[in-house]
C-alpha positions as CSV (number, residue, x, y, z in Angstrom):
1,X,-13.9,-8.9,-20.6
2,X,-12.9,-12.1,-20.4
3,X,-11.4,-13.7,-17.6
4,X,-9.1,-16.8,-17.0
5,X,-8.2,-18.1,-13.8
6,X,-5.1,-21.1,-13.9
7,X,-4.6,-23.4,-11.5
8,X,-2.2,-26.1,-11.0
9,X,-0.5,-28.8,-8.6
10,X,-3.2,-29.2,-6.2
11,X,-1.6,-32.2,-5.1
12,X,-4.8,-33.6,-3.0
13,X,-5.1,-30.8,-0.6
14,X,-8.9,-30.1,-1.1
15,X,-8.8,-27.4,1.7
16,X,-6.9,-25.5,-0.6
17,X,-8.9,-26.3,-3.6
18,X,-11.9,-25.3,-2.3
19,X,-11.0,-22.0,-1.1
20,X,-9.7,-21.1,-4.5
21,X,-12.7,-22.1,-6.6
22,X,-14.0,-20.2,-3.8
23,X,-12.3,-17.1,-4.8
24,X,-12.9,-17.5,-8.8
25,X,-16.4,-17.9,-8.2
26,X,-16.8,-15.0,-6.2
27,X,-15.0,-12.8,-9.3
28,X,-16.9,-13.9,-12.1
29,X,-13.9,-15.5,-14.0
30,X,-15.6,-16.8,-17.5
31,X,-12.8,-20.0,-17.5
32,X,-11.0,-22.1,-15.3
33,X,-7.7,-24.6,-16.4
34,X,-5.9,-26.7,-14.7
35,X,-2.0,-27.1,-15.5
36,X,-1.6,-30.7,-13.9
37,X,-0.9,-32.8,-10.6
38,X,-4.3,-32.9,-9.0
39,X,-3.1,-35.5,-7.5
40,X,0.1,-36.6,-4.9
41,X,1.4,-35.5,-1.3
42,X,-2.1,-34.7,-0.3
43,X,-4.8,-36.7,1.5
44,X,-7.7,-35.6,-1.1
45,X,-7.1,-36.7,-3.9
46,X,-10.3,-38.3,-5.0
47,X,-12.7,-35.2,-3.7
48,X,-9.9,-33.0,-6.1
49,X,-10.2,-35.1,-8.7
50,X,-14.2,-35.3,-8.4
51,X,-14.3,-31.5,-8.4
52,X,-12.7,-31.4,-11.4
53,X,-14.8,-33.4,-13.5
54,X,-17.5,-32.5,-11.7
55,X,-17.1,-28.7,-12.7
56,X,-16.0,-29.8,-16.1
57,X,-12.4,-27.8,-15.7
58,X,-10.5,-29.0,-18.7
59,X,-6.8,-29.9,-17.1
60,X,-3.9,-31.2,-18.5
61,X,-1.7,-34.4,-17.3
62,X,1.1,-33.7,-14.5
63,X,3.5,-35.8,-13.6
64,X,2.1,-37.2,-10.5
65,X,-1.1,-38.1,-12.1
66,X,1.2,-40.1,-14.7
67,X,2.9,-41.7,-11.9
68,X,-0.4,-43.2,-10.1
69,X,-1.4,-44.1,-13.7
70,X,1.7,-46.1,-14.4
71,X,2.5,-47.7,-10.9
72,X,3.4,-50.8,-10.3
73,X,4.0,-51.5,-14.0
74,X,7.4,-53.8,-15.1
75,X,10.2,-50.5,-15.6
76,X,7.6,-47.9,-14.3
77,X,10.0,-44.4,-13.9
78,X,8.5,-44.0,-10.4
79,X,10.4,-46.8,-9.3
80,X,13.5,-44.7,-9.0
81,X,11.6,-41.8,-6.7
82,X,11.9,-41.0,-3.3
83,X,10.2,-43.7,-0.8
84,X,8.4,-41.5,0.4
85,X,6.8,-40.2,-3.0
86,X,6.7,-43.3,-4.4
87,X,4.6,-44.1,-0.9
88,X,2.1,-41.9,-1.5
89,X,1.9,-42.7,-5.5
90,X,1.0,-46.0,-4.0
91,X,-1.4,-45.1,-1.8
92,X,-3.2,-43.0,-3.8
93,X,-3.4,-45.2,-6.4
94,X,-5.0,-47.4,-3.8
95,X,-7.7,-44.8,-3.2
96,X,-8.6,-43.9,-6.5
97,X,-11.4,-45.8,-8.7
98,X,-10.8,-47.3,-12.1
99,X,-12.7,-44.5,-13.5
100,X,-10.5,-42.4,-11.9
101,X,-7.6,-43.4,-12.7
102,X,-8.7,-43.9,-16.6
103,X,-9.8,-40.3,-16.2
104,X,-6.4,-39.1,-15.2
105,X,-4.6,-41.8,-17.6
106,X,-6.3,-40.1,-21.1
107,X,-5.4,-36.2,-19.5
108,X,-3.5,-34.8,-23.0
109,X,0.2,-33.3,-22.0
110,X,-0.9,-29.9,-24.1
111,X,-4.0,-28.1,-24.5
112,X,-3.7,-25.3,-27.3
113,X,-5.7,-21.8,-27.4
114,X,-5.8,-19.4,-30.3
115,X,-4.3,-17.3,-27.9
116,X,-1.8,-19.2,-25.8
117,X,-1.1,-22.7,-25.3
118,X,-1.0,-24.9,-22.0
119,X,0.9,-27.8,-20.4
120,X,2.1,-28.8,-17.1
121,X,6.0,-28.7,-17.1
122,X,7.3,-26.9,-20.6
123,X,8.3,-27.6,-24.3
124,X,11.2,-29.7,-23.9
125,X,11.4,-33.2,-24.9
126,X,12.6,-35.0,-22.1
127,X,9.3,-35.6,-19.8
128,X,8.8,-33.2,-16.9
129,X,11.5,-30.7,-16.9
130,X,11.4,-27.6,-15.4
131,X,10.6,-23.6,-15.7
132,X,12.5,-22.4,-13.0
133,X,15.8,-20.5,-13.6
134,X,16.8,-18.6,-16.2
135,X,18.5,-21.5,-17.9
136,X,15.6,-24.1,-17.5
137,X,13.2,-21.3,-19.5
138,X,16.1,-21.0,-21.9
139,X,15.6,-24.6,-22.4
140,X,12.1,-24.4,-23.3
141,X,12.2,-21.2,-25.7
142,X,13.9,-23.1,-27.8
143,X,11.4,-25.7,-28.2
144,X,8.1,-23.4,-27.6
145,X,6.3,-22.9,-30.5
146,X,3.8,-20.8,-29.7
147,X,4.1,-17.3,-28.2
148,X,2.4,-17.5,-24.9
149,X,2.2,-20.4,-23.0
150,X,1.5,-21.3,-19.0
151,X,2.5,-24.4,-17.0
152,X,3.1,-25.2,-13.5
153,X,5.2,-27.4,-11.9
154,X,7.7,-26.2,-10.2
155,X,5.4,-24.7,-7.6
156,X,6.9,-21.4,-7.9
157,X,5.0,-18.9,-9.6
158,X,7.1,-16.7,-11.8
159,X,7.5,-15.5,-15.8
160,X,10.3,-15.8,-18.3
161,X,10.6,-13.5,-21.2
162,X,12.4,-14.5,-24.2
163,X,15.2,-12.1,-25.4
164,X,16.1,-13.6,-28.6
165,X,19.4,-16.2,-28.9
166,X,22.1,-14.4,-27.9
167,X,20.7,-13.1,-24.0
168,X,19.2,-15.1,-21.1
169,X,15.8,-14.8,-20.5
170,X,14.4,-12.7,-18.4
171,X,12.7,-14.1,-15.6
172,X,11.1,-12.6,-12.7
173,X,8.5,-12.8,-9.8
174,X,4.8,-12.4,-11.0
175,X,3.9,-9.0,-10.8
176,X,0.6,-7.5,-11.5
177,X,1.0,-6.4,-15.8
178,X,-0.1,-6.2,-18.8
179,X,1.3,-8.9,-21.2
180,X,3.1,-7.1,-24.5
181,X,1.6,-8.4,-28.1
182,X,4.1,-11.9,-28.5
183,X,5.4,-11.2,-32.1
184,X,9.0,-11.5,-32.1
185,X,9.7,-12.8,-28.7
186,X,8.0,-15.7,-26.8
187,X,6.7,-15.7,-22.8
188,X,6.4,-18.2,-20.6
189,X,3.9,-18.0,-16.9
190,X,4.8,-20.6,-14.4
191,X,1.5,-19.9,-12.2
192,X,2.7,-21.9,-9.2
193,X,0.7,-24.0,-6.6
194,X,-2.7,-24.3,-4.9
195,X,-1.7,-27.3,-2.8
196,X,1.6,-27.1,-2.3
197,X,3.6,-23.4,-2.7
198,X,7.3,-23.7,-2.7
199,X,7.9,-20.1,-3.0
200,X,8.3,-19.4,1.1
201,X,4.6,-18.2,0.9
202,X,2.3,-21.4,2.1
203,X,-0.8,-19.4,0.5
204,X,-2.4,-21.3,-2.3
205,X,-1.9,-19.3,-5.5
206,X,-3.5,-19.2,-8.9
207,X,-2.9,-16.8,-11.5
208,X,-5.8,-14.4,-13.4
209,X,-5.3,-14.0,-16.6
210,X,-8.2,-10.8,-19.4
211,X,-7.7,-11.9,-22.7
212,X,-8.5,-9.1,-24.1
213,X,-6.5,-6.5,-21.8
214,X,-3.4,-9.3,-21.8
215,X,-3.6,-8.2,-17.9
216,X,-1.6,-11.0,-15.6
217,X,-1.9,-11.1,-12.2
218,X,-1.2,-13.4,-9.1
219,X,-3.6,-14.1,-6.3
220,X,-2.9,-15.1,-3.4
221,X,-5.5,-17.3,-1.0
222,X,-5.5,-18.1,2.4
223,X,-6.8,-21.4,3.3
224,X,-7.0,-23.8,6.2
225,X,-3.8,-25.3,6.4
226,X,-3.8,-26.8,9.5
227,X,-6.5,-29.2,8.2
228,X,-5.1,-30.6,5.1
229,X,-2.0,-30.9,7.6
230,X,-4.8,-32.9,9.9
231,X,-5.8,-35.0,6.5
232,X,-2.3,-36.0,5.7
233,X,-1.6,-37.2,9.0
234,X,-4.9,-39.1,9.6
235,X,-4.2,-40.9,6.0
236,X,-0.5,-42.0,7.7
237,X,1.3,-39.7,5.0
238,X,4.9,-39.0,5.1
239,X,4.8,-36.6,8.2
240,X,7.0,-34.1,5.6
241,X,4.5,-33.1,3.5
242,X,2.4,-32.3,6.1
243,X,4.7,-30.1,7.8
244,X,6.1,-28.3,4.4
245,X,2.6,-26.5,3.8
246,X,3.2,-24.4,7.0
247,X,6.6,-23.2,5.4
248,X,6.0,-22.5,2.0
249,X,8.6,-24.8,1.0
């Protein structure tokens, strides 16, 4: 059997990260991939990003590791963020190595499978939109080309079903299932966060994925949150991303 474990927006908290590879180790999962942001709102994003390559986990670009990429440059989108993202792009730019940064820079936006296809955000053209609602997924059926994809995100972990054009997807919490064969309709599995759930659950998630079973499931992890909380304030972070892990939110 094999097994497939995806992870995504880690977003620097290495407490979390840790006790997830953690997890996957401890269940014999054959792959691990990594749907984007390894970086942003968290005070580790080197150690993340050194466990990454250091593990060889292939991972796909997010749009925070874009934004530390391209900062500071003349018309650079992250100029119209929040101050307090466009803080912490700054400062984690600051931290990172050239080699890092090149690492993250040459991260594709799509890695393709026989059996599915990944990418951080969705299909859609316009960079970094979201899978999120039942129109959002609507969005991205009609530019998915492949039958089963996975991206992240939105920090919410949830699926959307196609149902052809003239119905709404349906779209619904992750619940433990096996996938049917994609022939005439296409699915989409947002497998939420690691570092940074927005789903009122502060557990890091990922989601475990047999290939040959098509069995989905999500798994929950609790981790030390009050000391990537600690790390975020030590590092002089926005005080608001430390407090948000607590929430879920």
């Amino acid at each position: 059997m094999t097994k497939i474990a995806f992870i995504s927006d880690i977003h620097g908290n290495l407490q979390a990260l840790q006790t997830v590879l953690q997890r996957i180790d401890q269940h014999d999962f054959d792959m691990i991939l990594c749907l984007g942001d390894i970086v942003g709102y968290g005070a580790n994003p080197k150690e993340c990003i050194q466990l990454m390559r250091e593990r060889e986990i292939p991972c796909v670009l997010g749009n925070h590791d874009e934004y530390v990429t391209i900062y500071g440059m003349p018309g650079s989108q992250v100029e119209r963020l929040r101050a307090e993202v466009q803080q912490v792009v700054a400062w984690t730019q600051g931290v990172l190595s050239m080699s890092e940064l090149r690492w993250l820079a040459k991260l594709p936006r799509f890695l393709e499978a026989e059996e599915f296809t990944i990418c951080h955000s969705s299909f859609v053209p316009k960079a970094w939109t979201y899978c999120m609602t039942e129109d959002t997924f609507a969005l991205n059926f009609h530019y998915q080309d492949v039958g089963l994809a996975f991206c992240g995100h939105s920090h919410s972990p949830m699926i959307g079903f196609d149902q052809g054009d003239e119905a709404q997807p349906y779209v619904d919490y992750i619940q433990p299932q096996e996938l049917p064969e994609v022939i005439d309709r296409k699915i989409m599995v947002n497998v939420g966060s690691v570092g940074q759930p927005r789903d009122m659950d502060p557990r890091a998630c990922f989601v475990s994925y047999e290939l040959e079973t098509r069995h989905l499931e999500l798994v929950r992890v609790e981790y030390d949150i009050e000391g990537a909380q600690a790390a975020i304030r030590e590092a002089g972070l926005p005080e608001r991303f430390a407090a948000r892990l607590g929430l879920g939110k």
